[in-house]
N, C-alpha and C positions, 0 to 999 in steps of 0.2 A: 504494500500500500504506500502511495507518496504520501511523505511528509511536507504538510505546508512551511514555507520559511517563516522568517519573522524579520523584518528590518533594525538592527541594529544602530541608533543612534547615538554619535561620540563624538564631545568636545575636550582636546586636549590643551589641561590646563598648570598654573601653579600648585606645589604645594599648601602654598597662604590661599589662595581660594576654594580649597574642594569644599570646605565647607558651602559657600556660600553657591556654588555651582547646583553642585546637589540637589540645593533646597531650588533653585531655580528650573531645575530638573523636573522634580517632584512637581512642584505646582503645575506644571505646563503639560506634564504627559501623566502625571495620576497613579506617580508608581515612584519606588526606592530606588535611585539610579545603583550601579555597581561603581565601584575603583579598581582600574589596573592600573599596576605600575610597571614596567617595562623596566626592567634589573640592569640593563647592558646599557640604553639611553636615559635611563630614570623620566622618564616622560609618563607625565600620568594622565589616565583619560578618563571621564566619566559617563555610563552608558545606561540608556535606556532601552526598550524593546517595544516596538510598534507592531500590533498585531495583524492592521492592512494597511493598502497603500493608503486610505484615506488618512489614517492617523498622520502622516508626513504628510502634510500639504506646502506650496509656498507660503501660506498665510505662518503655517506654524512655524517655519524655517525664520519668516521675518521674524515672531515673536519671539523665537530664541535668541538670534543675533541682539534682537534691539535689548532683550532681560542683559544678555552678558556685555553691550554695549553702555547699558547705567550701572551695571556693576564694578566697569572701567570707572563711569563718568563719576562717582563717587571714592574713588578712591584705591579701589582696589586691584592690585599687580594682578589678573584673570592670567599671565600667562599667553602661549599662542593663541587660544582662544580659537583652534581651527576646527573646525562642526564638517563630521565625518560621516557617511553614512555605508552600511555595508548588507548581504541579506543572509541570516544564518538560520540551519537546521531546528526545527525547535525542539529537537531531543537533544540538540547541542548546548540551546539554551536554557533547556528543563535543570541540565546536569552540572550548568556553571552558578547557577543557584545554588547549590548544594553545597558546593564547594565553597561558595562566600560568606553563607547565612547561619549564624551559630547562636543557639539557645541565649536566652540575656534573664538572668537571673536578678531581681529586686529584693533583695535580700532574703528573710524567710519567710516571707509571707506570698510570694509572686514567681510565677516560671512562665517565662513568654518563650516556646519555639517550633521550629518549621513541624511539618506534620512528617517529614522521615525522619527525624531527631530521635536518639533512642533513651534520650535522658530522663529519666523519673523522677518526679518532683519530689520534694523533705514533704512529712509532716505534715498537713493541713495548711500547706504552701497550693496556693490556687493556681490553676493552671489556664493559658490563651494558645491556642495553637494556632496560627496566622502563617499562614504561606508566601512568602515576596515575590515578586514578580510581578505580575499588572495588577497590584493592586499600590493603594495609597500609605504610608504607612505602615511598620514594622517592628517600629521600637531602635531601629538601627539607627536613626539621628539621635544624636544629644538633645536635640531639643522635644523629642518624646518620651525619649529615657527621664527627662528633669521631669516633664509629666508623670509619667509612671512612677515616679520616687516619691512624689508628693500624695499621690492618690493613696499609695502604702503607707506614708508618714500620718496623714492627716482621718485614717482610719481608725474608727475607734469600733468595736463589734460589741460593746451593751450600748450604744447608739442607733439612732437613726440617724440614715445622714443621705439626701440627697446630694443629685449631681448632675451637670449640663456641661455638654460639651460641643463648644464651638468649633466649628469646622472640621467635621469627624473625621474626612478619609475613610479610609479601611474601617474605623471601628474600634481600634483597638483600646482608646482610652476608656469608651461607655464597655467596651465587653467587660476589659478587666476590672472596671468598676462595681459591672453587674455582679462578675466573680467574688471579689472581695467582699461583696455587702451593703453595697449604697443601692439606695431604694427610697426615691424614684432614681431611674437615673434617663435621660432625657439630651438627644442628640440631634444635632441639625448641620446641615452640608447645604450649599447654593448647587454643587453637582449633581445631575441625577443617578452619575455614573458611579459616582462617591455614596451616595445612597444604597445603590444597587448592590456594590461589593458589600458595603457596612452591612447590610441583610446577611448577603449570604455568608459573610465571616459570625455574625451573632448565630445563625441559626448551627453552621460547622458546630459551634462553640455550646448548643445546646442553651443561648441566654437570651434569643429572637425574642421571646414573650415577654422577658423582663427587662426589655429597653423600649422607648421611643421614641422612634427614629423619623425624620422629619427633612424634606427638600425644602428648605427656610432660606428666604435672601435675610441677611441681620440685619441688613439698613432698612425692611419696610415691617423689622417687626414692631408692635406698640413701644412705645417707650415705655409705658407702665405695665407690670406685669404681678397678679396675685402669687404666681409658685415664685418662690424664691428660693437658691441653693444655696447648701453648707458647702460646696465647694464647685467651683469652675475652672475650666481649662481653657484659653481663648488662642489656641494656634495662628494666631492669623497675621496680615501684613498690618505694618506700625501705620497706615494711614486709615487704616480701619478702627484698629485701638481709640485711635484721638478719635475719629468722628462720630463712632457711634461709641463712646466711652459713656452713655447715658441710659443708652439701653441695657450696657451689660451691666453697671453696677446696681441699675432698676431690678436685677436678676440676684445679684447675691444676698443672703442674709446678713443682718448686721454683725454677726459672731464670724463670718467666713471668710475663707481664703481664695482669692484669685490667682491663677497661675498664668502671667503670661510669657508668651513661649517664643521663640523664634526669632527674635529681635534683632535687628543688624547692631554692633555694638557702637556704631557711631549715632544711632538713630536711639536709644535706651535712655540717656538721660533724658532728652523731652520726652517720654513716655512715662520716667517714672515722675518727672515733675509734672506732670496733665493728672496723672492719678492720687498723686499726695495731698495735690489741691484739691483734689475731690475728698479728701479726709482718712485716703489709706496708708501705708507706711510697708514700706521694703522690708519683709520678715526674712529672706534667703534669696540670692539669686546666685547664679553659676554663668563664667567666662569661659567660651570655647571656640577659639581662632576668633572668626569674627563674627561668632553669634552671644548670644546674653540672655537669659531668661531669667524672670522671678517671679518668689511668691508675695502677694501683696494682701494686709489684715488692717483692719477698719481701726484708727488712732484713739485709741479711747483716751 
């Protein structure tokens, strides 16, 4: 039987930028890129995998160039910056997944990994089995991992504690939410694509009925809102944070913590000053190349 290919898309870039590639990666095609690095040229590439031709169109080609062309215009060494494209087996690509993607343990409470992994979770350590590849999210960024640390940290089990999560992706922050014990727990994506995996990663995960998952734009939701959550996670771009910074703290309870994620670190102080003015205060955040994230608790 033929095996259909899959297009292979790759920009080689700096060391100092893969973070920030990545994430530019991710938003734009809806999946965890990979990293090679080439031993002999040290040249590193970062890659994603289009499942037909429509996924590579010019349109998206221009929107990659122009993402990695403000990433220059801000600051940042991108490197050659050259956008590669090639067509590979997808038992070829089924198998180089395996070989990148490795269990990611949140201490003893959390075991997030692929579904050929043969590792066995501690203990009444919850388990997420999430598979990479086209989907959004995996826990492989740092700036889902600082999510996932927090949702573990900020868990108490003789509680109630809901939870919303902004910009889901894959799922994987409401699944392992659901896992852990938060109840409600309550998810929205603008993708309907991000929606669709987020299903079928909750239902995998056996926690479909105990999430609700929602195709929600955040800019036309009310500004005021009756449920409020014991904790949020807001993945999203810093010009979102500022603008709609009124809808989402309309969403947290006054005892709660916000986590926001992803933040370019030139771009973090005016985020955390929009939000301190709003009356909260930087409880933790984490530096990684050139990303920033924190959690943020109401100044009593």
């Amino acid at each position: 039987m033929k095996i259909a290919a899959l297009r292979q898309i790759s920009v080689v870039i700096s060391a100092e930028a893969e973070e920030a590639v990545t994430a530019l990666l991710e938003h734009l095609f809806h999946q965890p890129p990979s990293i090679y690095t080439d031993m002999e040229t040290k040249a590193i590439a970062a890659s994603v995998f289009c499942r037909k031709n429509s996924d590579w169109s010019p349109a998206q080609r221009a929107r990659l160039a122009a993402g990695l062309k403000e990433l220059h215009n801000r600051g940042l060494e991108i490197g050659p910056g050259k956008i590669t494209t090639k067509r590979v087996r997808r038992q070829d690509w089924a198998e180089s997944w395996k070989r990148h993607f490795k269990p990611i343990e949140i201490g003893a409470a959390l075991l997030v990994k692929p579904s050929w992994s043969k590792r066995r979770p501690r203990k009444d350590q919850a388990v997420v089995v999430l598979d990479p590849g086209l989907s959004f999210g995996t826990g492989q960024h740092p700036t889902t991992a600082f999510c996932l640390e927090h949702l573990v940290a900020f868990r108490r089990k003789e509680q109630s504690q809901s939870f919303l999560d902004l910009g889901t992706g894959s799922g994987i922050l409401a699944i392992a939410a659901a896992k852990l014990g938060y109840a409600p727990v309550h998810a929205l994506d603008f993708d309907p694509e991000a929606i669709r995996v987020a299903s079928a990663n909750a239902r995998q995960n056996g926690v479909l009925k105990q999430l609700q998952l929602n195709r929600q734009d955040l800019t036309k939701l009310p500004n005021s809102n009756r449920q409020k959550y014991d904790l949020i996670c807001a993945n999203l771009i810093s010009n979102l944070m500022l603008a709609e910074q009124k809808r989402i703290l309309n969403r947290l309870q006054k005892n709660g913590t916000l986590v926001l994620a992803g933040i370019l670190q030139t771009e973090f102080a005016l985020i955390r000053k929009a939000y301190e003015k709003a009356g909260l205060r930087l409880a933790t955040d984490r530096s990684e190349r050139e990303w920033r994230s924190g959690a943020f608790v109401y100044n009593f």
